[in-house]
C-alpha positions in Angstrom: -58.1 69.2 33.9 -60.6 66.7 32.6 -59.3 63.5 30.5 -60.8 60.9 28.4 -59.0 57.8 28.1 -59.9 55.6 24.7 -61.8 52.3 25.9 -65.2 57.1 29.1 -67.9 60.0 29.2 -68.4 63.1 28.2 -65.6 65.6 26.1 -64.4 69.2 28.5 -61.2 70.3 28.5 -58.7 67.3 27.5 -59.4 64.1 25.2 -56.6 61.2 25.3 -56.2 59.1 22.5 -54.7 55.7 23.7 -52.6 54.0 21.0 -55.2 55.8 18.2 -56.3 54.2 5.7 -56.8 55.4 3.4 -60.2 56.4 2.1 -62.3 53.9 0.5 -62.7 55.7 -2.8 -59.5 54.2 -4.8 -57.9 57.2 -4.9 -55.6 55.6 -2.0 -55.4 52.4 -0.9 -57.6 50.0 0.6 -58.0 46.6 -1.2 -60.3 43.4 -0.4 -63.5 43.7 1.2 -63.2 47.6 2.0 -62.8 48.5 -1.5 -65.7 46.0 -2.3 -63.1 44.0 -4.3 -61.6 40.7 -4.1 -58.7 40.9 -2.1 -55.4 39.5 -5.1 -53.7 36.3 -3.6 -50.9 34.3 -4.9 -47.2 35.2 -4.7 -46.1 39.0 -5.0 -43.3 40.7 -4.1 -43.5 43.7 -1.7 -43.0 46.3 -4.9 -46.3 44.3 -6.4 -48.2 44.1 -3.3 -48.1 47.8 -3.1 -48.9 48.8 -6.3 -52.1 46.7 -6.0 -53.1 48.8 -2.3 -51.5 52.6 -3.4 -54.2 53.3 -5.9 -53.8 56.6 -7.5 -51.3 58.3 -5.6 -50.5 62.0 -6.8 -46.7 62.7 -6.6 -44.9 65.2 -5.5 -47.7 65.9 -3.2 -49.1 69.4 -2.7 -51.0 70.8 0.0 -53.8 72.5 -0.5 -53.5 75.0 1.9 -50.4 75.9 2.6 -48.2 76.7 6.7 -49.7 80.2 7.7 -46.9 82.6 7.6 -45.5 83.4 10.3 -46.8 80.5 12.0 -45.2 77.6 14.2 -44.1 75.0 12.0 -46.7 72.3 12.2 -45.7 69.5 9.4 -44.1 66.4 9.3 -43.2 65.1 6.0 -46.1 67.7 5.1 -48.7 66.1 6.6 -50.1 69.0 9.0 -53.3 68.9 12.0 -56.1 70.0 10.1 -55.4 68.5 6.6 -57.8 66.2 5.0 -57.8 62.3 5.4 -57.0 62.0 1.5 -54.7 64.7 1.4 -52.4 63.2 4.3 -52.9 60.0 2.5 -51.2 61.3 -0.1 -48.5 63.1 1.2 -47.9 59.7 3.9 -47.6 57.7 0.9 -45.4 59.8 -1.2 -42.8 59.5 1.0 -41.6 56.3 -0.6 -43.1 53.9 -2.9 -43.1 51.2 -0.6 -45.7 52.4 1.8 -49.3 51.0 2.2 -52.0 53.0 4.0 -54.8 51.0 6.1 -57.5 52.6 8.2 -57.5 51.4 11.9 -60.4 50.6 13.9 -58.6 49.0 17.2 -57.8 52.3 18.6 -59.0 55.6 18.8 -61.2 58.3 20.4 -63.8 57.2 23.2 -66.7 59.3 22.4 -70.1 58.6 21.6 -70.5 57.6 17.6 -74.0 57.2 18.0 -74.2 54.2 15.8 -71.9 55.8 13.0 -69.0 55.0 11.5 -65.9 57.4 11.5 -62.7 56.8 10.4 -60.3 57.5 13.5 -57.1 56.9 11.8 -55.0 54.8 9.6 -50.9 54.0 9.5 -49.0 53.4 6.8 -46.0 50.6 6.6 -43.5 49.3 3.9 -45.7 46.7 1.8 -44.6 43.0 2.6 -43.9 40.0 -0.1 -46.7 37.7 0.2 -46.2 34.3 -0.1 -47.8 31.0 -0.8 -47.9 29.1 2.3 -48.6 25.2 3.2 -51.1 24.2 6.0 -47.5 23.0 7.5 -45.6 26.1 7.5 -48.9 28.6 8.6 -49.0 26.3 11.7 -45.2 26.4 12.1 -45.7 30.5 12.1 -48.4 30.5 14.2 -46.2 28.0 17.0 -43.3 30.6 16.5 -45.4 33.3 17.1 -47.1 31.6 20.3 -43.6 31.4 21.5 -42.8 34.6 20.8 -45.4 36.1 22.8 -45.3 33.7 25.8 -41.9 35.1 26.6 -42.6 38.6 25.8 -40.0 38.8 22.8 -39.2 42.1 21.4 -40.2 42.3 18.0 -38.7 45.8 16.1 -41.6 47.3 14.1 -39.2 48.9 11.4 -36.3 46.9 9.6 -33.0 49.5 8.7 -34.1 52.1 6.0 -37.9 51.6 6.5 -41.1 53.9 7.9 -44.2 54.1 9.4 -46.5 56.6 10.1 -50.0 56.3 12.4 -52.0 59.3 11.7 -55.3 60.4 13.9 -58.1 61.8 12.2 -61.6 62.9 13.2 -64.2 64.2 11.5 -68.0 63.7 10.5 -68.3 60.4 7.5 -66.3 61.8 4.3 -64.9 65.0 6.2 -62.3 63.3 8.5 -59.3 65.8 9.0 -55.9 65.3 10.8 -55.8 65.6 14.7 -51.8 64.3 15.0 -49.6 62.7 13.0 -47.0 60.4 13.8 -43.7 59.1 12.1 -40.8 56.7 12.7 -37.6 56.0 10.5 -34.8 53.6 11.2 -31.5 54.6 9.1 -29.9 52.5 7.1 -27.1 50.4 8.4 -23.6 51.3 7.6 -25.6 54.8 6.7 -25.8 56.2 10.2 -26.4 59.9 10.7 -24.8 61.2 13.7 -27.2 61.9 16.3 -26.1 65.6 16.6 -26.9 66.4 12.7 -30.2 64.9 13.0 -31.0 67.3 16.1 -29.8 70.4 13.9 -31.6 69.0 11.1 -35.0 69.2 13.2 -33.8 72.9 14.5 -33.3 73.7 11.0 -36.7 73.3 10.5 -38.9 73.5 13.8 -36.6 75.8 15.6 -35.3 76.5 18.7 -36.6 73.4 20.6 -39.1 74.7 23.9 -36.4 71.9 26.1 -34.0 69.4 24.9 -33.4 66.3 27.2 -30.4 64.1 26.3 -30.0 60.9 28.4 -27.5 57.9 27.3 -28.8 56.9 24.2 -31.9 59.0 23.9 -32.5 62.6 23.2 -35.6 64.3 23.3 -36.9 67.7 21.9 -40.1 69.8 22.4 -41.5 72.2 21.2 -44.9 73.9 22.6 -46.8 77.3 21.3 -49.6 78.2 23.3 -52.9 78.2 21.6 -52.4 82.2 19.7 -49.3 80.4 18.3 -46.8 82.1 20.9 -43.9 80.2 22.2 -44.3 78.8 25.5 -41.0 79.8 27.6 -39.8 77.8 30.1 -40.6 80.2 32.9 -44.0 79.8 31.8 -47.0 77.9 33.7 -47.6 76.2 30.8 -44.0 74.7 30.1 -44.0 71.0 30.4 -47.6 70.4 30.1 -47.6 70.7 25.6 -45.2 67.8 25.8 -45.7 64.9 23.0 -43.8 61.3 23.7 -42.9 61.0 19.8 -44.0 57.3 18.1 -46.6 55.9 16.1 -47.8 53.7 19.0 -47.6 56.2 22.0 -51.3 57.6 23.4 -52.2 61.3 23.2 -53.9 64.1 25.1 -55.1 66.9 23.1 -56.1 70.1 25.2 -57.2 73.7 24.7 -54.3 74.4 27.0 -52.3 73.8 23.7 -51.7 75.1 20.4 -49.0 73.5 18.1 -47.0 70.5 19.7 -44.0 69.3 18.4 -42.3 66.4 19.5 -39.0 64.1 18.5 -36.7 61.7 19.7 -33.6 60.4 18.8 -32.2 56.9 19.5 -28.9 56.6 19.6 -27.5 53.5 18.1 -26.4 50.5 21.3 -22.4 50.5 19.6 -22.2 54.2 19.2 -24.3 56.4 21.0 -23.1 59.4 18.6 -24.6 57.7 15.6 -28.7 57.9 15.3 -30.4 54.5 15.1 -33.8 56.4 14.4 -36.2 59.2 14.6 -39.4 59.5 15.5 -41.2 62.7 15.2 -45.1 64.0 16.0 -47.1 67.1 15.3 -50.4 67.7 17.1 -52.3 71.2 17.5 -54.1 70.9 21.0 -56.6 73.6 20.5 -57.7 72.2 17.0 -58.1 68.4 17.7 -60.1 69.5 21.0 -62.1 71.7 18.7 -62.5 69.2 16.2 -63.2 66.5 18.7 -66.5 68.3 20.4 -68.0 69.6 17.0 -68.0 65.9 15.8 -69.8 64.2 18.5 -71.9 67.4 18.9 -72.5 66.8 15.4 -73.4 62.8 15.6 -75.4 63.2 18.5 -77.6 66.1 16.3 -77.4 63.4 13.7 -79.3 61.2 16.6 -81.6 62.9 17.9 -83.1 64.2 14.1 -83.3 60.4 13.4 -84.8 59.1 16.5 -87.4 62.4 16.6 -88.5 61.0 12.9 -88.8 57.6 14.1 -91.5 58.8 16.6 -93.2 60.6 14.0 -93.6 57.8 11.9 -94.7 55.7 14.6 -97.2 57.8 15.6 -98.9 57.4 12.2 -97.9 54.1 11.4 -97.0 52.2 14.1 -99.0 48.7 15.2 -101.9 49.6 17.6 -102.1 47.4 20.6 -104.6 45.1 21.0 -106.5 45.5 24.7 
């Protein structure tokens, strides 16, 4: 089995994505020098920072196509493999008011571009209050953060009661579709699910998991179809290899070996392991994002060679003659 790590040569059977916005069109999101508008600046709190970055979001969101019936359950929060980069804007968004959606350029799929750009993902996070700052406090934050980083000092992505979402997408310019989407909720303090309602909760709507793995604090569920959408069992040959580590940040390998693939965990809180702390959850079809993958570079490289086969034409009939 062939893989592609992000930051290597051609695409066969697997692609990884190590660590993979909206859409500039202000129907979602994206404000300053994307959006070809000045970026705001002064004082805001969080609720005004994003309504200036949401745009026009449509709420409740509604998918345009809706899950095949019948079919493994492929969604989280609605946002499905396949669906459009506006459409899982919207749905990422609608999931509270306080998420803001920015594309991201400093990870995604090592393949060949060709000169042009795609939009590989974009994750969503609770807006932040900005505030006004002096030249003596932005160098105090800077020293902290120097500090911070020299002795490796864990820094929690997600305060109690917020989200986050990174979703992959990939896709010729304008026709970027989902390849896996990614979320991660911690729970409200004093608010604490227990840790065996959330794993019902996920059973409720996924299923029977393909293996559950329950360790101290952590538990873990899978679930893997093979690519006709049949279950994988766990006599199969394929059991274990469909398997998704379930966050934001983690890398991912998409292969035609795989259909749908489901994966969660739990995190049990450090006073009470009974209680969940958080949830993270990702949904990735194998098959499709492989798919999707090859026809886009096969696509740019087309692209490339129409362009560069016009160039010589025109040089042929216009280029500068040498002098000899």
């Amino acid at each position: 089995m062939f893989k592609l790590f992000a930051c290597t040569a051609s695409v066969l059977a697997t692609i990884s994505l190590m660590g993979c916005g909206s859409k500039d069109t202000g129907r979602v999101g994206l404000v300053g020098a994307a959006s070809g508008k000045a970026a705001p600046s002064g004082a805001a709190s969080a609720e005004q920072v994003a309504k200036e970055m949401r745009g026009n979001v449509r709420c409740p969101a509604t998918a345009s196509t809706p899950t095949p019936a019948g079919g493994p359950v492929d969604d989280v929060t609605g946002v499905r493999p396949g669906m459009s980069w506006d459409e899982a804007a919207n749905f990422v968004l609608c999931d509270n008011p306080l998420l803001v959606a920015t594309e991201v350029t400093s990870r995604g799929f090592n393949i060949n571009t060709y000169g042009q750009h795609i939009r590989q993902g974009f994750e969503a996070k609770f807006a932040e209050a900005r505030t006004v700052k002096s030249s003596k406090q932005i160098l105090r934050d800077m020293e902290e953060q120097a500090m911070r980083r020299s002795g490796n000092a864990y820094v929690a992505p997600l305060q109690p009661g917020q989200s986050r979402y990174y979703v992959s997408t990939m896709g010729q310019s304008g026709q970027e579709k989902v390849v896996t989407v990614a979320r991660e909720e911690y729970f409200p303090q004093g608010k604490l699910p227990t840790v065996d309602s959330v794993k019902q909760a996920l059973i409720a709507k996924y299923g029977e998991p393909s293996q559950i793995n329950a360790n101290g604090q952590t538990t873990y569920l899978w679930w893997e179809y093979d690519p006709s959408g049949g279950k994988v069992s766990q006599d199969s040959q394929r059991h274990g290899q469909c398997w998704l580590t379930a966050s934001p940040d983690a890398g991912t390998s998409l292969s035609d070996d795989c259909g749908v693939q489901v994966g969660a965990l739990i995190q049990g809180d450090r006073e009470n392991a009974g209680l969940a702390h958080s949830l993270a959850v990702t949904s990735q079809n194998g098959t499709m994002g492989l798919a999707l993958v090859n026809q886009t570079e096969s696509a740019l490289r087309q692209m490339s060679d129409t362009q560069k086969s016009r160039q010589l034409s025109e040089a042929e009939k216009n280029g500068t003659r040498p002098k000899l």
